[in-house]
N, C-alpha and C positions, 0 to 999 in steps of 0.2 A: 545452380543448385547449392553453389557453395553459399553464396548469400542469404537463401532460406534455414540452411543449417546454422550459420551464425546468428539467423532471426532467433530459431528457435532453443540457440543454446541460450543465445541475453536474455528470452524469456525464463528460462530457467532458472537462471543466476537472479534475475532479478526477483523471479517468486521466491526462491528461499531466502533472499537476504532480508534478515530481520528489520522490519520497519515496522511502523505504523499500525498496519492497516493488520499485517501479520499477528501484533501485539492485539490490537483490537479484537482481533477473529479471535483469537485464545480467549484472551479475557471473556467474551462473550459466548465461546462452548464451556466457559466453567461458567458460566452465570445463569445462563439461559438454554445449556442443550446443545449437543450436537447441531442442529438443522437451522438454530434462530443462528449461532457461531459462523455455518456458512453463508448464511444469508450475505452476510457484511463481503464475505468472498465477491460475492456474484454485484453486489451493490458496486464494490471498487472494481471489477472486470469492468462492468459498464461507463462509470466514470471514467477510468483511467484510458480506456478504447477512446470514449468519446474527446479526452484532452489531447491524447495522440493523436488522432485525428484532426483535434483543430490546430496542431504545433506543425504537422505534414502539410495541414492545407493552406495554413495563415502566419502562425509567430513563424516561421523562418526567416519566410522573405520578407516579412515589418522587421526582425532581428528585435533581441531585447539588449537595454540598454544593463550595466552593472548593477544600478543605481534601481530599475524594475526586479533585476533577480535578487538582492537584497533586501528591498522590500517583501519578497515573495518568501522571502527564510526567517526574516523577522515577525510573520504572519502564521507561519505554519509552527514556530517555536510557540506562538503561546497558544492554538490551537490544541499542540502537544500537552503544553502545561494545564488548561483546563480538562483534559479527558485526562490526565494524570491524577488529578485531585478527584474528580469522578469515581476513577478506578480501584482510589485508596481507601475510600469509604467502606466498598463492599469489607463486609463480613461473615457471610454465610453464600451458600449456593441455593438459589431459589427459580427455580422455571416458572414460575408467574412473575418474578423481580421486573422492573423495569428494564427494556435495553439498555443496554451504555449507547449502543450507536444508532443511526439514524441513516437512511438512505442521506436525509441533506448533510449528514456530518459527515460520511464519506464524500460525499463529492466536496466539501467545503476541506477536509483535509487533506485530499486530493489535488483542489485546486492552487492549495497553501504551500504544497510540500515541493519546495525546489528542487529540489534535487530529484525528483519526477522528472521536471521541467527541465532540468539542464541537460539530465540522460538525453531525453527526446529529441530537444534542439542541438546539441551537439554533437550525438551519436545516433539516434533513433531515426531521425528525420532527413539527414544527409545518407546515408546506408539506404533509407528507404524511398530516396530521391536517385540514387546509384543503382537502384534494383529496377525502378519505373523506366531506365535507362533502356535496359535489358528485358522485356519482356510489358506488352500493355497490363497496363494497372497493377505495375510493380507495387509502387508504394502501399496498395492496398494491401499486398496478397502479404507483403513483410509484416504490416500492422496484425494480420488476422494470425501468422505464425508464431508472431508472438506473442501475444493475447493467450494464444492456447498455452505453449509450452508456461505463461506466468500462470497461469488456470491449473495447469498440471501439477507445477511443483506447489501453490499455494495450498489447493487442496489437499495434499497427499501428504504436507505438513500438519493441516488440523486434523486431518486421520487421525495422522500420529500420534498428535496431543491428545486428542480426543479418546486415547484406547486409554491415557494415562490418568483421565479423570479420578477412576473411584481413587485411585491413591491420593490425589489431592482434595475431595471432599472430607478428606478426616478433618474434623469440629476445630484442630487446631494447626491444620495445614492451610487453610481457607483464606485468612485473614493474610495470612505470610504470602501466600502465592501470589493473591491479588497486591499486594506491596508491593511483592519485586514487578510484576506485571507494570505495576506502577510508575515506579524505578527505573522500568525502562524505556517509559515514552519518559518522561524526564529526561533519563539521559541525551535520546532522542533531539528533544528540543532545544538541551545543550547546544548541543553538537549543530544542529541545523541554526540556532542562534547564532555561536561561534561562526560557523560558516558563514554567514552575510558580511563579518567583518574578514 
């Protein structure tokens, strides 16, 4: 039990730490609406399920080499930086607007974002090899505990956001919000740039 409780706390932790997909979801309940915002939620559950699941079932035991995780940081940095300059255009809030994201640009930013990938292979996948130990189709049962508990806290973060809207639709908050939103997948991509070296 203790294993599943650790599942479902790193799921936790890892739903509220600001990334990506977080930013995205925001960006996209102020663009598009509450429901289109979650959507991107449920798009990266499914992505992110399915990379965990191929890192438990295959990159462990291939192992990646420095030289592959660094490419994988250097991929996901300018990933970050095109949905950056995306995100900086908006200037108004519009529910008919176009998405910013796409079922393929989650999984394409999913599949980019190493440090996804080192979690899983480092900590994710070894914890969920240690669990399959101790009870048949451990490694599954760790994958699906934590799935939820990132479902729980991601969700309950665009709540959040989401109650904060009208304050940031005023005509001259709009422009600003979507900047810093901006700002911080930049930073983002800094950071996961930096990190390859």
């Amino acid at each position: 039990m203790a294993a599943l409780f650790e599942a479902f706390v790193l799921g936790l932790i890892a739903g509220a730490v600001p990334g990506p997909i977080l930013t995205s979801t925001f960006a996209e309940i102020l663009n598009s609406g509450f429901l289109k915002g979650v959507r991107i939620v449920f798009w990266a559950l499914a992505a992110e399920t399915i990379g965990a699941l191929l890192a438990i079932l295959i990159f462990y035991q291939l192992g990646l080499s420095t030289l592959v995780i660094k490419a994988i940081s250097i991929g996901g940095a300018i990933v970050l930086f095109w949905l950056a300059s995306r995100v900086w255009r908006i200037q108004q809030v519009d529910s008919e607007s176009t998405q910013i994201m796409s079922f393929s640009k989650v999984v394409l930013l999913t599949a980019l974002n190493s440090g996804y990938w080192i979690f899983w292979i480092t900590v994710g996948v070894p914890k969920a090899i240690i669990f399959n130990g101790a009870i048949v189709g451990g490694r599954f049962i760790y994958l699906i505990v934590f799935e939820i508990a990132w479902l729980f806290a991601t969700m309950l973060l665009a709540f959040i956001f989401f109650k904060f809207r009208p304050l940031l639709q005023r005509k001259n908050l709009v422009g600003l919000t979507f900047k810093v939103l901006a700002a911080l997948l930049v930073l983002l991509g800094i950071k996961t740039f930096i990190g390859a070296f």
